[in-house]
C-alpha positions in Angstrom: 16.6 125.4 151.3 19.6 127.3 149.7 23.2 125.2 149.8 25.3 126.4 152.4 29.1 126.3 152.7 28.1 124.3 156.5 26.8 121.6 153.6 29.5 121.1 151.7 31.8 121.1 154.0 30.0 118.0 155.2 32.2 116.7 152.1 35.4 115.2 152.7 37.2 117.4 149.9 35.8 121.0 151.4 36.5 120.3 155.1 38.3 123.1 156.6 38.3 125.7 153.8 36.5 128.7 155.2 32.8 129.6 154.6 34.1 132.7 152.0 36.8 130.5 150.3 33.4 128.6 149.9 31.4 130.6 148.7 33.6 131.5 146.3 33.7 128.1 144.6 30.1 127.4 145.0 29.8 130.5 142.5 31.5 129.0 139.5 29.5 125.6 139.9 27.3 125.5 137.0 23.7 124.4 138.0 21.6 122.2 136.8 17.9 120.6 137.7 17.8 117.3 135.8 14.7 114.8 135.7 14.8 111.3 136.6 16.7 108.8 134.0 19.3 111.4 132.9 22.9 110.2 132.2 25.3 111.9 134.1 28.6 110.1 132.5 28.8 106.6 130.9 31.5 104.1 131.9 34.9 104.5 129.9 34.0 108.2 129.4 36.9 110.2 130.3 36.1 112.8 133.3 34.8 116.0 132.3 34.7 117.8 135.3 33.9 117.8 138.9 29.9 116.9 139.3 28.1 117.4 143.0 24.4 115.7 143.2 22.8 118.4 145.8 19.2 117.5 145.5 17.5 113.8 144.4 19.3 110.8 144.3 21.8 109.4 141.1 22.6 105.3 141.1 25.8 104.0 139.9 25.6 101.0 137.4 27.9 98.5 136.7 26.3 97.1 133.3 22.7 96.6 134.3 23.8 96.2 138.2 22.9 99.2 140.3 26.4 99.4 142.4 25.8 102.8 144.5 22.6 104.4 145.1 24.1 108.5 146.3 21.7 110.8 148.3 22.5 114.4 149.1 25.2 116.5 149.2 27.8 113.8 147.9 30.7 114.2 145.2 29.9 111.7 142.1 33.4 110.9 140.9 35.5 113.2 142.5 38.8 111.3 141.9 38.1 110.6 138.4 37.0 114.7 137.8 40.8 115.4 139.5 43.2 112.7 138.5 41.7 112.0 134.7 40.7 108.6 135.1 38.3 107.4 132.9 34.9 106.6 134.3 34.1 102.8 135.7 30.7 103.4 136.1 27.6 105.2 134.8 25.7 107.5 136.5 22.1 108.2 136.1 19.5 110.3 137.9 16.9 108.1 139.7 14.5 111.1 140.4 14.4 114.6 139.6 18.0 115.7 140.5 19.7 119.3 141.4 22.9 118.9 139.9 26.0 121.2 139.8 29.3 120.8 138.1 32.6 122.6 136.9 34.6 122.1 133.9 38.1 120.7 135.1 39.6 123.3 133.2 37.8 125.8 134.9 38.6 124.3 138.2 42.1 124.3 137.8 41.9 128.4 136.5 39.9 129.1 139.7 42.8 127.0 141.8 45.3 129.1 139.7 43.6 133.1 140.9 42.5 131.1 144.4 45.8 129.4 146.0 44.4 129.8 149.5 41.6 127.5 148.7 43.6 124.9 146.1 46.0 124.1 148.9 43.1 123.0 151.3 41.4 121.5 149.1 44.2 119.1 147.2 45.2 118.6 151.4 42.0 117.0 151.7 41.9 115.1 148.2 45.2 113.3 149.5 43.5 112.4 152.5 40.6 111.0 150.5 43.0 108.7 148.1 45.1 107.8 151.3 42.0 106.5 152.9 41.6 104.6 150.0 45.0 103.1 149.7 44.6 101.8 153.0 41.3 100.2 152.9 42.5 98.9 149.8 45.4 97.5 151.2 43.4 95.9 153.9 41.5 94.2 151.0 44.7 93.1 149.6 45.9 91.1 152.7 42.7 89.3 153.2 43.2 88.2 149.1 46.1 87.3 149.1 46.1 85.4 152.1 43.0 83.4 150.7 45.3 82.9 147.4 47.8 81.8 149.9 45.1 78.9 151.8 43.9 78.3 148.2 47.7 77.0 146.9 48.8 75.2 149.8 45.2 73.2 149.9 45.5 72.7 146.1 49.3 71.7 146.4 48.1 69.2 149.2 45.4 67.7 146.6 47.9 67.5 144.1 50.4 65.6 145.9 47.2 63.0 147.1 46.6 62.3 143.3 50.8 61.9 143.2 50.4 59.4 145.9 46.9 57.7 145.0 46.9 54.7 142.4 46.6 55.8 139.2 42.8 56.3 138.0 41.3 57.9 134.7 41.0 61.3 136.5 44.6 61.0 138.1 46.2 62.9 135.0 43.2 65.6 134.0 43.0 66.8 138.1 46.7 66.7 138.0 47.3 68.8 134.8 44.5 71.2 136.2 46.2 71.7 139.7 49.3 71.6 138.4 48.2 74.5 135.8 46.0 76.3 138.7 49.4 76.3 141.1 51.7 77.7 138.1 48.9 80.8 137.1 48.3 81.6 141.0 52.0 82.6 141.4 52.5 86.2 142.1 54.9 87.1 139.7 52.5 86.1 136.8 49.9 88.5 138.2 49.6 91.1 135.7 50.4 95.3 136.3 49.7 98.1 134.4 52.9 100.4 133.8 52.5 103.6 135.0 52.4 106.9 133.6 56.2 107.4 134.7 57.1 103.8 133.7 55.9 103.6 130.9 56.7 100.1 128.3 56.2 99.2 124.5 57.2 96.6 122.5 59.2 97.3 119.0 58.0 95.5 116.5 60.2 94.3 113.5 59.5 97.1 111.4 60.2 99.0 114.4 56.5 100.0 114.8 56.3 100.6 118.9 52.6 98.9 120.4 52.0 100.4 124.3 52.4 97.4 126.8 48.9 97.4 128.9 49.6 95.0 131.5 52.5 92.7 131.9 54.2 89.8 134.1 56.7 87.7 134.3 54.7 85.2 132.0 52.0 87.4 130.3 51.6 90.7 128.0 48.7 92.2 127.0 49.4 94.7 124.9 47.8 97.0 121.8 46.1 96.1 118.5 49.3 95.2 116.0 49.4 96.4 112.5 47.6 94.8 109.8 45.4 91.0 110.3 45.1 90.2 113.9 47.2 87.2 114.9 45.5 84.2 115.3 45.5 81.7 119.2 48.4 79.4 119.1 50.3 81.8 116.4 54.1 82.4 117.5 55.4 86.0 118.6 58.4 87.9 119.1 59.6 91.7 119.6 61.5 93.7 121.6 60.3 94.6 125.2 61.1 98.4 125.3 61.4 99.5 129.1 62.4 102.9 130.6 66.3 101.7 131.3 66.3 98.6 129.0 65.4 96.8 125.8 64.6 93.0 126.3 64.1 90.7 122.9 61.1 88.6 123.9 59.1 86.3 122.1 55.6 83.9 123.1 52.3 82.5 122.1 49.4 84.2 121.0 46.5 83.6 123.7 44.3 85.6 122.7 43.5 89.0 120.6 40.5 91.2 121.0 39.1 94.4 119.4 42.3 96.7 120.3 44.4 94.4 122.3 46.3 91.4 121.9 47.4 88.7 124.8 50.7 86.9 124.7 52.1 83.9 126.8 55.6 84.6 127.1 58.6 82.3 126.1 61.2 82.3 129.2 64.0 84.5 129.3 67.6 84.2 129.9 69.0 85.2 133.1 70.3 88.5 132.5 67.3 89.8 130.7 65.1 87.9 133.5 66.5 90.0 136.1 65.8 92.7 134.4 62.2 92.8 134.0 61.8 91.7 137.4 63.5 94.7 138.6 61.2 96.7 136.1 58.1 94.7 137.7 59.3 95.3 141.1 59.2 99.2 140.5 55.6 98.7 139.0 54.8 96.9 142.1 55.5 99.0 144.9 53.8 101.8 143.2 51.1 99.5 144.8 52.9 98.7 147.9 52.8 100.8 150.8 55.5 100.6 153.1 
C-alpha cells in the first residue's frame, strides 16, 4: 500500500503538519528499495541527510552488537540528519528494505520556500530532544546516586583497613580506595566544550591543539606536532579559554592515534577559580534547571 501523510504523521517529527504540507515533503524524499545486508551509514560517518525506513526492517549495530532492531515507518537518525552529529551506530538493512531519504541541504532549501511546514516541524524536533533531555536526566539521577552509595561504602571500607591491624593487603586496598575515592569526584569527570565554548591549548611555538574533553584533573586533547609524547613524559602549555588564558602543565597518561591524555598538575588559586567557572558553564549546558 502507497505511504500516506496519516503514516508519517505516526512520526513524532510530522505530527501536526497538515496532509498537503505533507505531501509536499514526501515529494522530494528520494526513494529507494534496498536488499537485505545494505549499509545505510557507518558509525563516525557524519550525517548525510534525513533517512525514513518505510518498508522492511534496518538493525542498529554497536560493533558486532545488534542495539535496535526498527520496523516500519520510523526515522533512522533523525537528530543526527538535523543537528550534524556524527553517527554512533551503523545501520544495515536486515531484509529487503523501502528506503527514502533527503539530502540535508535539500531539506533545509525546502524549509527555506516552505516556512509553514519548517516551523512545525523544528516544533516537534524540540519536543523530540526535550524528551530526551529528560529521560536522560532521569538516568543521570539514578547514576549518580549509585556513584554516591558507591563512595560512601568505599570510604567506609577504607577507614576499616585505617582501623584494622596492619596486614600485607592493608596498603595495596588502601592505595586502591584511596585512588578510586579521588577519580569518582565530580569535578574530575570529564566534558566536552561546546561549540560556543570552545578551548585549546597554545603550545610553545604557539601552535593551538583543540581541548576534547577536560576537568579539573584531566585533558584529553588533539594529536601534538611531531613524535607523540611518551606515558609518564612531563607537559606544559597554555589553557586557552573563551574569557581567559590559564598556564597549565601535567603528566602524560596516555596518547592515542589523534589524541593525547594529560593528568594535570594543580593550579594556583586564581587560575583554579577560573577554570571552574569555565567548567561550571560547560556543565549546566547539561544541567537542566
Amino acid at each position: 500500500m502507497p505511504t500516506t501523510p496519516a503514516d508519517l504523521r505516526a512520526i513524532p517529527l510530522f505530527q501536526d503538519i497538515s496532509d498537503s504540507h505533507l505531501l509536499a515533503l514526501m515529494s522530494v524524499f528520494e526513494r529507494e528499495n534496498l536488499p537485505a545486508g545494505k549499509e545505510l551509514f557507518h558509525a563516525g560517518d557524519e550525517p548525510k541527510g534525513l533517512v525514513l525506513l518505510i518498508s522492511g526492517e534496518v538493525v542498529l549495530r554497536e560493533g558486532e552488537e545488534v542495539r535496535f532492531r526498527l520496523h516500519p515507518i520510523a526515522p533512522i537518525g533523525e537528530l543526527g540528519a538535523i543537528t550534524g552529529l556524527r553517527r554512533y551506530t551503523t545501520a544495515v538493512t536486515a531484509e529487503a528494505s523501502e528506503i527514502w531519504s533527503i539530502g540535508t541541504d535539500k531539506l533545509m532549501d525546502f524549509f527555506h520556500t516552505h516556512s509553514d511546514v519548517a516551523l512545525p516541524f523544528y516544533h516537534n524536533l524540540l519536543g523530540v530532544v526535550a524528551d530526551k533531555v529528560r529521560r536522560d536526566e532521569r538516568r543521570l539521577r539514578e547514576m549518580r546516586a549509585n556513584i554516591v552509595r558507591t563512595q560512601k561504602a568505599m570510604k567506609r571500607i577504607r577507614d576499616l583497613v585505617l582501623e584494622s591491624e596492619d596486614t600485607p593487603l592493608s596498603k595495596p586496598v588502601f592505595e586502591t580506595l584511596e585512588d578510586l575515592i579521588e577519580h569518582n569526584r565530580r569535578w574530575h569527570y570529564q566534558v566536552e566544550p561546546s561549540r560556543t565554548l570552545l578551548a585549546s591549548v597554545r603550545l610553545d611555538d604557539g601552535t593551538l591543539v583543540p581541548v576534547e574533553e577536560l576537568s579539573d584533573a584531566y585533558m584529553r586533547i588533539g594529536a601534538l606536532p611531531g613524535e607523540p609524547p611518551k606515558a609518564g613524559q612531563h607537559w606544559s602549555g597554555v589553557l586557552v579559554l573563551p574569557a581567559s588564558e590559564i598556564p597549565i602543565s601535567g603528566t602524560i597518561e596516555a596518547t592515542e592515534p589523534g589524541a593525547v591524555s594529560v593528568k594535570l598538575d594543580l593550579l594556583i588559586k586564581d587560575y583554579a577559580a577560573e577554570l571552574e567557572d569555565y567548567l561550571t558553564r560547560l556543565h549546566m549546558l547539561d544541567f537542566v534547571v
